[in-house]
N, C-alpha and C positions, 0 to 999 in steps of 0.2 A: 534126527531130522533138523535140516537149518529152518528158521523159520527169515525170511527177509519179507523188507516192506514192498509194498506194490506202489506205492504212492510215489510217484515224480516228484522231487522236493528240488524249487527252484532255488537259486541263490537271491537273497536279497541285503541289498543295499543300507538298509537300514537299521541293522541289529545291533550297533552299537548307539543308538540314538534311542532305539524301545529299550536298551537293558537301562539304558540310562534313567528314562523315563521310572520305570519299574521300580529301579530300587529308591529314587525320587519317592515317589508313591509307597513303598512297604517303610519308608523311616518316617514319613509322617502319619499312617497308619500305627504304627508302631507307639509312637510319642504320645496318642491320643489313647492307643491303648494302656499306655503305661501310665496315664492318668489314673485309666478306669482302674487301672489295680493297685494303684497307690492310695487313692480315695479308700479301697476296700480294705489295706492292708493297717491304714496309720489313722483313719478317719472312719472306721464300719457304721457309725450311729449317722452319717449324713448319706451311708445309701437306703435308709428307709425314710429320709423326709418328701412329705408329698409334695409335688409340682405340679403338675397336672391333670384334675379330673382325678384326683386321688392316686395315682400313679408315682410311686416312689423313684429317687434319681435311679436306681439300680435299675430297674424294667427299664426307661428313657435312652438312661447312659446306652445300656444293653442294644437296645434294637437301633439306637444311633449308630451302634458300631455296624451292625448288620448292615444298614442301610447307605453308609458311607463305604463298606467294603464294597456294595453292588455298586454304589454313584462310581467308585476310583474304577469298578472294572470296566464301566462304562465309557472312563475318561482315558484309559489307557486303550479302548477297544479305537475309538474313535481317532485319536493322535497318532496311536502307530498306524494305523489303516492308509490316515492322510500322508506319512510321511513316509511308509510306502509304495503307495500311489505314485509318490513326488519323484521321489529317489530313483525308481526303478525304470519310471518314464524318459529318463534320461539314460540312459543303460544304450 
């Protein structure tokens, strides 16, 4: 059985400007993460110091990353969306 998609997939203007964006975004993801594991690998006694409210760097570091991953997905939802918008409006 072939299975093919049903979904009309239009061409857009803009995918080299979002991959662009993307990988932007996954090398400073990256770089931040490779803090948090270099912290753990060469420094492990400064991810139990408390910071906040008794909360050691590792939980902080940790949900930072989470939460900076949802902010980037946010940031990349938003830019390629406008760009396009932009791009394709000129089509």
């Amino acid at each position: 059985m072939i299975q093919e998609t049903s979904v009309v997939t239009e061409k857009t203007n803009a995918v080299p400007k979002k991959s662009k964006l993307g990988v932007i975004l996954f090398f400073i993801y990256t770089i931040i993460y490779a803090g948090f594991v270099l912290i753990g690998i060469t420094r492990p006694e400064w991810m139990g110091l408390e910071l906040i409210e008794g909360q050691n760097v590792a939980i902080i570091y940790g949900f930072g990353l989470i939460v900076l991953a949802i902010v980037m997905g946010f940031i990349y939802n938003y830019f390629c969306t406008k760009k396009e918008n932009k791009m394709n409006k000129n089509v």
